[in-house]
C-alpha positions in Angstrom: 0.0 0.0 0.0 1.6 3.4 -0.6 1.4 6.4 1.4 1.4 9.0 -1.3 0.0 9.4 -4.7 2.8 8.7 -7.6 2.1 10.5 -10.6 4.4 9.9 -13.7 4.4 10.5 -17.3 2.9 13.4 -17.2 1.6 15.3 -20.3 -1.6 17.4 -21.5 -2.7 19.8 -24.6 -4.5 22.7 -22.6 -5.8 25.9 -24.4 -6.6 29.2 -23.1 -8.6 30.7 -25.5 -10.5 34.1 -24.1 -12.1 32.9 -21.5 -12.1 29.5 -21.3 -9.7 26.4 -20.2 -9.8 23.8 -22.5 -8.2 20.0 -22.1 -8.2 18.1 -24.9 -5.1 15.6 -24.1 -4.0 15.2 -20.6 -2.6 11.8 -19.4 -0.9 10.6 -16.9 -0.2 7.2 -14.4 -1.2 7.3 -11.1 -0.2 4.5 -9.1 -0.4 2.1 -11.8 -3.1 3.6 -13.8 -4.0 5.4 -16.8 -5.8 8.4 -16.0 -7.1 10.7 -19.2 -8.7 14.2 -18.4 -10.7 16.2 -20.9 -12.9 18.9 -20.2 -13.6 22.8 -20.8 -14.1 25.3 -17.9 -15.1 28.5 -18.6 -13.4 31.4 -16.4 -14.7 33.9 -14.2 -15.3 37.2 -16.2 -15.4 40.9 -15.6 -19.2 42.4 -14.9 -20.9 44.9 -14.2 -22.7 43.2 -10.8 -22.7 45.0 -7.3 -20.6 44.9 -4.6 -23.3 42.9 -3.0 -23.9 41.0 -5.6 -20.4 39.9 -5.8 -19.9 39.4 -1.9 -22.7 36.8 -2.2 -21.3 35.1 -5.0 -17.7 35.1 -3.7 -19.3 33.6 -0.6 -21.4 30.8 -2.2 -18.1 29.4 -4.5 -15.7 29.1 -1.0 -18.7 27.8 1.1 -18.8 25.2 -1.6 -15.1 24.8 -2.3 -14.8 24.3 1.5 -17.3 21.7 1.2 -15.8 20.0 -1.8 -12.3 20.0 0.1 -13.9 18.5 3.4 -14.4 15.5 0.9 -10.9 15.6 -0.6 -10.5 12.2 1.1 -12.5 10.5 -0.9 -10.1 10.7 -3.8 -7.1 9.4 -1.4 -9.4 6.5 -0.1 -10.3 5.8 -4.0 -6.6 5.5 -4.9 -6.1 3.6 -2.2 -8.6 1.4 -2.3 -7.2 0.7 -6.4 -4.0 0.1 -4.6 -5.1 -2.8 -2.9 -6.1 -4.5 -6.5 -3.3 -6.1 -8.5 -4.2 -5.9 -12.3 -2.7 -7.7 -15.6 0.7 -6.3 -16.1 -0.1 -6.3 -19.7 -3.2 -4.6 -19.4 -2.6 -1.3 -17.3 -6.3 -0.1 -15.9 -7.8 3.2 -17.2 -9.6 6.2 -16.0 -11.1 8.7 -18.1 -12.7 11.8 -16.8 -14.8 14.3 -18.7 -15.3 17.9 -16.6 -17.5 20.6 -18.0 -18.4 23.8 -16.1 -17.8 27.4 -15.1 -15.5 28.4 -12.7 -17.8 31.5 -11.6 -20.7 28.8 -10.4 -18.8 25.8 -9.2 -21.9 24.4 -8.4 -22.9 23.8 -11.9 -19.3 21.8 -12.8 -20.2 18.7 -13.6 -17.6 15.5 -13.8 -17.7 12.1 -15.3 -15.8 9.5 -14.8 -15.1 5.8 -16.4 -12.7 3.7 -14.9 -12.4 0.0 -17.0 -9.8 -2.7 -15.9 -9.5 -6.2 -16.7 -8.1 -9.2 -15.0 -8.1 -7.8 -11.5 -8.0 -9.1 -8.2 -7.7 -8.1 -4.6 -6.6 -11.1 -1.6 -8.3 -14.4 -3.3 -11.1 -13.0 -5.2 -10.2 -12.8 -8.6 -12.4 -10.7 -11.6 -12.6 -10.9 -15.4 -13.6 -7.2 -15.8 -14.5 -4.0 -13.8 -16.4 -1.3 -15.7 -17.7 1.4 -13.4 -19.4 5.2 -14.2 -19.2 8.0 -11.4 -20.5 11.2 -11.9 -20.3 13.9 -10.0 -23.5 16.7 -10.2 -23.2 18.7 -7.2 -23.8 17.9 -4.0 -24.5 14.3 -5.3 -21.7 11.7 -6.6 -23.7 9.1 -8.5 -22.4 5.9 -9.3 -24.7 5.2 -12.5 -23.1 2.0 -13.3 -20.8 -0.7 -11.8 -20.4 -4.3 -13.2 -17.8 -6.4 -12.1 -17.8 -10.3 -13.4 -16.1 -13.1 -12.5 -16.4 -16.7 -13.0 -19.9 -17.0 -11.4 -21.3 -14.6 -13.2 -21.5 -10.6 -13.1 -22.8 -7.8 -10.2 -24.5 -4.9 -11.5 -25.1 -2.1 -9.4 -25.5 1.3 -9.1 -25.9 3.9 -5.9 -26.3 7.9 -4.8 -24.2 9.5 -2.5 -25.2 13.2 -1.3 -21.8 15.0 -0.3 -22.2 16.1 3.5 -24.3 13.1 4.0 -23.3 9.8 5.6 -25.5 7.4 3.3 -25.5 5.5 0.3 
């Protein structure tokens, strides 16, 4: 199990055009996995609002940023929960994330994220394939699709999580 997150071969295509952020190639291995971003943000503008107006909205991103970074151990526990797996060496597992938003009303950014690996296994249980779909839609993470099969056949699930809340 490691105690940090090892990120190597590192590269990405990112664009900056006016005012928005756009990923088109990012890759990279994190502990033993392939990890693609993609995505387009669009940046806070200039305008013309109020003082007031501005106050409240500066106030409603960091309330939900702090929220978002009271749950930043959910990605440590994800890789490290991965970490416990040991995959094909031939075969190197992949996550691809797709993020669309704006950066001026975080609450709107929306994520996706499709992680695929085959010939996995974790102690003595052994699997063919995992194929699982998360997305995150704020304040909920949705797991919309999770099959894992193995030789007796294949689990199909799905669940809702609210962020903040302590069920499933």
């Amino acid at each position: 199990e490691h105690d940090r997150i090892e990120v190597r071969n590192f590269s990405a295509r990112i664009q900056m055009p006016e005012n928005k952020i756009d990923v088109s190639a990012a890759e990279f291995e994190i502990n033993g996995i392939l990890v693609s971003v993609s995505g387009s943000l669009l940046q806070p503008t200039p305008s013309d609002e109020s003082p007031e107006d501005r106050a409240a909205r500066l106030e409603r991103r960091a309330a939900m940023l702090a929220g978002l970074r009271g749950h930043d151990g959910i990605l440590w526990r994800f890789v490290t929960e991965l970490d416990k797996f040991h995959f094909d060496k031939n075969v190197m597992p992949r996550i691809d994330v797709d993020v669309v938003g704006d950066l001026d009303d975080p609450e709107n950014i929306k994520a996706r994220l499709h992680f695929r690996a085959t010939n996995a296994g974790r102690g003595n249980f052994y699997c063919e394939n995992i194929n699982a779909t998360v997305r995150y839609e704020y304040p909920y993470l949705l797991l919309d699709q999770l099959d894992i099969r193995d030789s007796y056949g294949t689990l199909h699930a799905h669940a809702t999580h609210r962020l903040g809340g302590d069920s499933i």
